[in-house]
C-alpha positions in Angstrom: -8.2 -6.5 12.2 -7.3 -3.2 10.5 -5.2 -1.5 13.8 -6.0 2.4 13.8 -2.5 3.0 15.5 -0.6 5.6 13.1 2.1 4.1 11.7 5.4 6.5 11.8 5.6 5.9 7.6 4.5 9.1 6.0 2.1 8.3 3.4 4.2 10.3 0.8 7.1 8.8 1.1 8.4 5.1 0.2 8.4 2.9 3.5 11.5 1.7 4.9 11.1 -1.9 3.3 12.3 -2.4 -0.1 9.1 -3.0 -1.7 10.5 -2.9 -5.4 12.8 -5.6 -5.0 10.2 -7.8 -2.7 7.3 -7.8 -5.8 9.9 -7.7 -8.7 10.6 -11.5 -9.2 6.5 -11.8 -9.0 5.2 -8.9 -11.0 3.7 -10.6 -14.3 2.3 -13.3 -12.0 -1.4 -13.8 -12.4 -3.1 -12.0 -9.5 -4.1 -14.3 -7.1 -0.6 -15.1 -6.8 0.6 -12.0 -6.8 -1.5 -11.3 -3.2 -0.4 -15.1 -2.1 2.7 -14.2 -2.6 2.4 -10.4 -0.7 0.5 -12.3 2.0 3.1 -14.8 3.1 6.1 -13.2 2.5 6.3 -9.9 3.4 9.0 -9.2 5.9 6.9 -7.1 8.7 4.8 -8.7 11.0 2.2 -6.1 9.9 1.9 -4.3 7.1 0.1 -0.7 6.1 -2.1 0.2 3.6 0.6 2.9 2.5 3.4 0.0 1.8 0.3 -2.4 -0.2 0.5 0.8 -3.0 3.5 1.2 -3.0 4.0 -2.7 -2.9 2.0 -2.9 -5.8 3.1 -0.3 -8.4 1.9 0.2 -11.6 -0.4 -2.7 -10.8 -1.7 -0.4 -7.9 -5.5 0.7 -9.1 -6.6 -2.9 -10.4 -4.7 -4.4 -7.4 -6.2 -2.3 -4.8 -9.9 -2.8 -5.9 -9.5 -6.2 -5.8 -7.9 -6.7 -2.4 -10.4 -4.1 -0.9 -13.2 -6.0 -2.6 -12.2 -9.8 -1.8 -12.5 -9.3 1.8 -16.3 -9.1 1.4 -16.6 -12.0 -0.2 -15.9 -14.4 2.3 -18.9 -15.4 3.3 -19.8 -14.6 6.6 -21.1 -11.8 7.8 -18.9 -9.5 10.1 -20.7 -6.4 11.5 -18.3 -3.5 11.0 -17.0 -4.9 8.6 -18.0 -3.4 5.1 -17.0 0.4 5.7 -13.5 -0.8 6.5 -12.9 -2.0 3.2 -15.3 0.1 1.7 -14.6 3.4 2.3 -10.7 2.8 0.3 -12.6 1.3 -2.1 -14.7 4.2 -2.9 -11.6 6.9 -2.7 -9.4 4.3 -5.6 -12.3 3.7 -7.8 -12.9 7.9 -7.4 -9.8 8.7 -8.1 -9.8 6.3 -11.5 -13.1 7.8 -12.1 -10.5 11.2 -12.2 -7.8 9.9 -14.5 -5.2 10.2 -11.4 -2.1 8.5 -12.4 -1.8 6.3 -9.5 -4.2 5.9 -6.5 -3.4 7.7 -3.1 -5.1 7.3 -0.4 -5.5 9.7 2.6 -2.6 9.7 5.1 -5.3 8.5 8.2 -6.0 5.7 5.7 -2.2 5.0 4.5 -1.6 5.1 8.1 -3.2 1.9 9.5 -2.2 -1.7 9.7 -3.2 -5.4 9.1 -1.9 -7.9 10.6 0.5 -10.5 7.9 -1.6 -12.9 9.3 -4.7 -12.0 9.0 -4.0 -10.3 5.0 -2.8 -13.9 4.7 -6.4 -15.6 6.0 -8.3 -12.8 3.7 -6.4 -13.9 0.6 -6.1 -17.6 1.1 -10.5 -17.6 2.0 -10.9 -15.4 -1.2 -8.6 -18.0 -3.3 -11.3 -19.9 -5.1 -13.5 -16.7 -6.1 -10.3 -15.3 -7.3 -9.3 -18.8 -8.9 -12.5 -19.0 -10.5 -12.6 -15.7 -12.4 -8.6 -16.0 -13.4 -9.9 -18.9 -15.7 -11.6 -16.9 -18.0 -9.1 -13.7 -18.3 -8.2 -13.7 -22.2 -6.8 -10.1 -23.8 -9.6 -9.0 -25.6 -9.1 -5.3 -25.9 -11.1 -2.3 -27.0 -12.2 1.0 -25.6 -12.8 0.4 -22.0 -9.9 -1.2 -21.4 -7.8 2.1 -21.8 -7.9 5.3 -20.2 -11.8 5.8 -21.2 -12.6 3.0 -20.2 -10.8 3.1 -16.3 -12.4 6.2 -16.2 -15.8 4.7 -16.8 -15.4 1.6 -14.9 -14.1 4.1 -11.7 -17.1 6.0 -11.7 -19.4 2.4 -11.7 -17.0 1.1 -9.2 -17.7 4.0 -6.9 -21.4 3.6 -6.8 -20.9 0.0 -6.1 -18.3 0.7 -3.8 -20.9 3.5 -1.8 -23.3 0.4 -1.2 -20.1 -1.7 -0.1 -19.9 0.8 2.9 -23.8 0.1 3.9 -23.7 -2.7 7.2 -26.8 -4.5 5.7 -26.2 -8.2 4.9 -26.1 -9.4 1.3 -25.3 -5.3 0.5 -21.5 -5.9 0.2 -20.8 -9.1 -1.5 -22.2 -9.1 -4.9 -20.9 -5.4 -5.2 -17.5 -6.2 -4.6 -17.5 -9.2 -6.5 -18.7 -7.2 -9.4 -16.0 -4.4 -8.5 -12.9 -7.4 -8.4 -14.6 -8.9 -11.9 -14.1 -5.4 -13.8 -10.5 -4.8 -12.2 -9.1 -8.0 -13.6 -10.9 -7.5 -16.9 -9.0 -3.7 -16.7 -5.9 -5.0 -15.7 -6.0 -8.3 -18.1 -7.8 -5.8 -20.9 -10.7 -8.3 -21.5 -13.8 -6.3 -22.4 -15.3 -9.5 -22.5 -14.8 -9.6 -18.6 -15.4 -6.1 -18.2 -18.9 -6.3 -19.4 -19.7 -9.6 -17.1 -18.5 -7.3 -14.1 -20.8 -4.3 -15.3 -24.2 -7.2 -14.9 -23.2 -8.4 -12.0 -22.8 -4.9 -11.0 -26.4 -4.3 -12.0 -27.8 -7.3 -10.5 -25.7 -6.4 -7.3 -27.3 -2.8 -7.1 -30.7 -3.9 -7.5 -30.4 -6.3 -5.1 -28.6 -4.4 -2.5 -31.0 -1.3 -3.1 -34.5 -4.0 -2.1 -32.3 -4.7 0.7 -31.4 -0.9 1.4 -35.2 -0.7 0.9 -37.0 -3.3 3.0 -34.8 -2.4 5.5 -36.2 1.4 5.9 -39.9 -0.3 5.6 -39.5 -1.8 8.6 -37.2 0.7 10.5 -40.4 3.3 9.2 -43.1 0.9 10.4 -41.5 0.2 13.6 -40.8 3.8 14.7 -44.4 4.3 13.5 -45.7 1.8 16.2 -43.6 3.6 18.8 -44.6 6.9 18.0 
């Protein structure tokens, strides 16, 4: 889905498409709309993961995790599939974890492509999960959601974000989902939310690392019978 044909947009740079105007009218839209919106109207027939940041804006860290996370959460199992998304994943929620003003990602990654269509089919499958969290956003702020708190949240989103990139089954979608919860509850300020992302995070971790686990068991008992 992701096409690793270089684009000839320079990750530095703005694209040639005016991506201010395009998310203006739609910037305080909730954000499952906001990625409905990107999804069906953008005016490429493809579009990189350089023009998504700079689509997004200010909104870029909290945006990025989430649409790097959601496609994990569809649920089926693609093989391949979890580095794709998880590697960017990793680098945003790092460079939160640094205090970097806005996220940039490496020109090889700024570089490739995605089909409208299928960002389109990611966002619409990921609707309800989205749906479902946006009903209990509420501002409830306090010290992680400000810069202390981003900072904290990027360093537990990278560790999530390293088992994301693992291609075991069940390894990728409770991690993201706990990585999506805490970027709304960052980007709506709801510690509340925030805190429900962190024990799903937990929960996520200890079940990805039995899977991690069980996994080498058997790889180890297998290459024991060989050998």
């Amino acid at each position: 889905m992701l096409d690793t044909t270089r684009q000839s947009v320079p990750a530095t740079t703005a694209p040639p498409h005016r991506h201010d105007d395009f998310m203006a009218p739609s910037a305080h839209l909730p954000v499952s709309e906001l990625m409905l919106h990107l999804a069906r109207d953008w005016p490429a027939e493809r579009i990189t993961l350089g023009e998504l940041i700079h689509a997004f804006g200010t909104r870029g860290y909290g945006v990025l995790v989430i649409l790097f996370a959601i496609p994990n959460l569809i649920p089926i199992y693609i093989p391949g599939w979890s580095p794709i998304f998880g590697i960017p994943l990793f680098i945003v929620c790092m460079q939160m974890a640094l205090g970097l003003p806005e996220p940039r990602l490496p020109e090889v990654l700024t570089r490739r492509s995605l089909k409208k269509t299928d960002l389109l089919m990611i966002v619409e499958k990921s609707m309800p999960w989205l749906k479902r969290i946006e009903r209990h956003v509420r501002p409830r702020p306090s010290l992680l959601t400000g810069a202390i708190g981003a900072r904290l949240i990027g360093f537990y989103g990278a560790w999530l974000a390293f088992l994301v990139t693992i291609p075991l089954p069940l390894t990728n979608g409770p991690t993201s989902l706990a990585c999506a919860i805490m970027a709304f509850g960052l980007m709506e300020e709801d510690t509340r939310l925030i805190l429900a992302g962190a024990v799903v995070g937990v929960g996520a971790s200890v079940l990805a690392l039995s899977i991690i686990g069980g996994f080498g068991w058997i790889l180890a008992q297998g290459l024991g019978v060989i050998f």
